[in-house]
Phi, psi and omega in degrees: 000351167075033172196122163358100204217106198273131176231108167304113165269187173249132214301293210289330176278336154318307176300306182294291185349281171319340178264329160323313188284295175308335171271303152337306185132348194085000163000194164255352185194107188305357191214101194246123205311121160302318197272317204240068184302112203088023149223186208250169190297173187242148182000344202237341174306312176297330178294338170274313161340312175266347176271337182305306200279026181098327206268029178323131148060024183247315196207156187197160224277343153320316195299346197289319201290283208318302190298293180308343186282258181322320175275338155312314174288328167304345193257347152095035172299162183266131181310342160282318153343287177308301155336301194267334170310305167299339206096346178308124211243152193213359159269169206283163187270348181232025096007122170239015158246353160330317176285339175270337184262093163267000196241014182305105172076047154283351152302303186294334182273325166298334188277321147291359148292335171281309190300352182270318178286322160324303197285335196257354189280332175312293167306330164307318179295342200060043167295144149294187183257016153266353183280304167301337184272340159238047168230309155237049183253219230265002195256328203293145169310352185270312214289301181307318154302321179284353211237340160285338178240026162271293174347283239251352188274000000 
């Protein structure tokens, strides 16, 4: 969207990262053209990447945003939040601190980048969605830590 968009990772994509990066080379760009050297791969890759792996007309790399969008909202995370995470951009166009607050609820988002990798190491694990939903919804102890520090943003 062509505006500065701070995204809080989670302890496990701090790790693949660190390990991409030792398989890349150490580069300028952790996901690097094969073809077209100094520059990063293009928009389709990932999307051929998942037609390799089976995933023809089923899942598409967009869809990773749509599946975290909906199962966080079943899980009743706050949508602004959630929002802002993606990029979903919801203020107004003559907002005049819009161009400066890139760091809007970033405590609260970072904390929902771990319950988002927690949930999926979870289901990786073969947890059900009632084992995710009380571990991490709207009852639950991560939740009650997240809802003290959206309360102080």
């Amino acid at each position: 969207m062509r505006q500065p968009h701070i995204v809080p990772l989670s302890k496990q994509a701090i790790e693949l990262l660190e390990e991409l990066q030792k398989l890349t080379g150490g580069g300028e760009f952790l996901f690097p053209s094969f073809r077209k050297p100094g520059q990063v791969i293009s928009a389709t890759t990932l999307n051929k990447a998942l037609e390799r792996m089976g995933y023809l007309g089923r899942f598409s790399s967009h869809g990773f945003r749509a599946t975290a969008t909906t199962l966080l909202g079943l899980l009743s995370y706050p949508e602004n939040r959630v929002d802002l995470q993606l990029a979903h951009s919801r203020r107004k166009k003559d907002s005049s601190r819009a161009p400066y607050d890139h760091t809007k609820y970033i405590a609260s988002r970072k904390i929902i980048m771990q319950d988002w990798a927690d949930i999926l190491d979870a289901l990786a694990d073969g947890a059900s969605m009632e084992q995710v939903m009380e571990g991490f919804g709207p009852l639950s102890d991560r939740r009650t830590a997240l809802l003290r520090v959206t309360e102080r943003e």
